[in-house]
C-alpha positions in Angstrom: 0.0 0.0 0.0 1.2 3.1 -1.5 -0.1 7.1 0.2 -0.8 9.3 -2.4 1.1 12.3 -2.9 -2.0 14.5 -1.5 -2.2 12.4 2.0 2.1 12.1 2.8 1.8 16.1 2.4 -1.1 15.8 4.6 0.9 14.4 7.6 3.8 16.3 7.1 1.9 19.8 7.2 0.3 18.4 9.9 3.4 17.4 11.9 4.6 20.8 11.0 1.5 22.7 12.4 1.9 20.3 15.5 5.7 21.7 16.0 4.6 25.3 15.5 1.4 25.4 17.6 3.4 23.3 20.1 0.5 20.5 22.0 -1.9 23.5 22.8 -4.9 23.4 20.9 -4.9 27.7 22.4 -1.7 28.2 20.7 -1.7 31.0 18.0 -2.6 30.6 14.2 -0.5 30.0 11.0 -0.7 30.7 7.9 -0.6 28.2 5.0 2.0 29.9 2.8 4.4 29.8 5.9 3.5 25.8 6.9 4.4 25.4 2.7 7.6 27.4 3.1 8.7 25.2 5.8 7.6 21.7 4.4 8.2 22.6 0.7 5.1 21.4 -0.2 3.6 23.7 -3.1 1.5 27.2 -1.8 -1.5 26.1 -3.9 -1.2 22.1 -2.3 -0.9 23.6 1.2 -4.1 25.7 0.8 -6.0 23.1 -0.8 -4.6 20.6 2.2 -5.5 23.2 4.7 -9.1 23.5 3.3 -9.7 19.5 3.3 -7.9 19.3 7.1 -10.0 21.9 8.6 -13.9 20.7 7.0 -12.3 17.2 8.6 -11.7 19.1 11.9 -8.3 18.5 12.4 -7.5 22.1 11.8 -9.6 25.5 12.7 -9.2 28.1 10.2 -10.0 31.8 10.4 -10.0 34.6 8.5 -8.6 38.4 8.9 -6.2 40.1 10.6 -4.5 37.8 13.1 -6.5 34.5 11.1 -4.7 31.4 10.2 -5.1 27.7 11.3 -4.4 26.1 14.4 -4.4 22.6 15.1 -8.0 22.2 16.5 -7.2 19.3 19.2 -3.6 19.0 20.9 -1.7 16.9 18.5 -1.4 14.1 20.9 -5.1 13.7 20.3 -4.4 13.6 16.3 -3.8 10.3 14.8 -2.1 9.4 11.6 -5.3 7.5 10.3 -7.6 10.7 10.7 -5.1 12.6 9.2 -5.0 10.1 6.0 -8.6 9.8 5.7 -9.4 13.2 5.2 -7.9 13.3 2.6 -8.5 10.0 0.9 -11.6 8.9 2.7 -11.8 5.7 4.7 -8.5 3.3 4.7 -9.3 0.5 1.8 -7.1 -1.9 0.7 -9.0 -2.9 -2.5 -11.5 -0.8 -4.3 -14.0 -4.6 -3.0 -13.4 -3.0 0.4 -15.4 0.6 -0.2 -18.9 0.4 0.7 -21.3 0.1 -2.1 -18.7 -0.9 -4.9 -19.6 -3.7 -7.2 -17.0 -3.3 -10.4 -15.1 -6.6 -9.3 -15.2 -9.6 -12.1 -14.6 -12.0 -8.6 -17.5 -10.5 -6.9 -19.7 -13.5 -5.3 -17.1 -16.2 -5.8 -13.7 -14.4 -4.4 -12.9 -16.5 -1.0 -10.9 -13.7 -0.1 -12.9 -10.3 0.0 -14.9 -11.6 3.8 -12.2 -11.3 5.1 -10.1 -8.0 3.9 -12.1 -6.2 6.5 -10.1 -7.8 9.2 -7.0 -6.4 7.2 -8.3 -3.0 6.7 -9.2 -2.8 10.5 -5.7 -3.9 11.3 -3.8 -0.9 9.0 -6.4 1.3 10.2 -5.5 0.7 13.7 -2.0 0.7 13.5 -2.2 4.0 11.8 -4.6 4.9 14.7 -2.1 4.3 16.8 0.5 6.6 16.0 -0.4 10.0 17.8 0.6 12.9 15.1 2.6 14.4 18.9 4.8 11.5 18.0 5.9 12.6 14.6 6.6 15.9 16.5 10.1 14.6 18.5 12.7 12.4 16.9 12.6 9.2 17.0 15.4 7.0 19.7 17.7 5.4 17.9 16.7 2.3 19.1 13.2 3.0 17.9 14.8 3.7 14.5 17.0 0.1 14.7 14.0 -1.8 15.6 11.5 0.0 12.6 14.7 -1.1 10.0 15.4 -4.5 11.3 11.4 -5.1 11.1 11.5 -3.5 7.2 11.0 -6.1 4.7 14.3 -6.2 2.7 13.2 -5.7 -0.9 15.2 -3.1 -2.0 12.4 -2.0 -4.2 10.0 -0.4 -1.3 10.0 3.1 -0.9 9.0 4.5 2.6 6.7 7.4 2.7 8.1 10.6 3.1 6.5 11.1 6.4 8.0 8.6 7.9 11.0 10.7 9.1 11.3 13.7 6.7 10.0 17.1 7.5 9.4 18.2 3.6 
């Protein structure tokens, strides 16, 4: 499984708001062009990011003189799968696993699709899991070891960009 671009940018604005505001949801307000300055993620992207963040309610926007965004619960309360989904809508595996979709040739005789729901609970709660507070600090080293010795080792796999970078 494979974020798109749209939802790694996601997380790492978010992380950056989180460092910024600090844990307080009272902290002060942002501004999008400066959260894209310091992620590198295009103005226009950040601003559209911004918009789909704060109708999910994981940012509060306001407008005017002193307006911005804020986180709108500490970032400890944030998880990485809210964060995801609001921008790419519930966490599915397979296009079988969306509610109401019927395109699948296998549909009726596929001894496997009962059963993907178990899967897609456990990524969801993994990602669930991880507070966005925790992308906030550096990881331990140890942490770090233990994440790479538990890597698959095909060369091939790319980890997300949010898994460590801050742009």
């Amino acid at each position: 499984m494979r974020l798109s671009n749209l939802a790694d940018y996601a997380v790492v604005l978010m992380s950056a708001a989180a460092r910024q505001c600090g844990s307080q949801v009272g902290s002060g307000p942002l501004h999008a062009a400066r959260l894209a300055e310091q992620t590198g993620i295009p103005g226009p992207t950040a601003q559209k990011l911004v918009s789909l963040l704060a109708r999910a309610g994981l940012l509060v926007a306001s407008r005017g003189s002193g307006g911005g965004v804020r986180l709108a619960r500490p970032a400890a309360a944030i998880n990485i799968a809210e964060i995801i989904e609001a921008v790419e809508g519930p966490i599915a595996l397979t296009a079988c696993c969306d509610e109401g979709r019927h395109d699948c040739g296998f549909e009726g005789s596929c001894q496997i699709q009962p059963h993907l729901g178990i899967v897609n609970g456990a990524v969801r709660a993994a990602l669930a899991d991880i507070s966005l507070a925790t992308l906030t600090v550096a990881p331990a080293k140890a942490e770090v070891a233990g994440a790479l010795a538990a890597a698959p080792q095909d060369k091939t796999t790319a980890t997300p960009a949010f898994a460590g970078a801050t742009s």
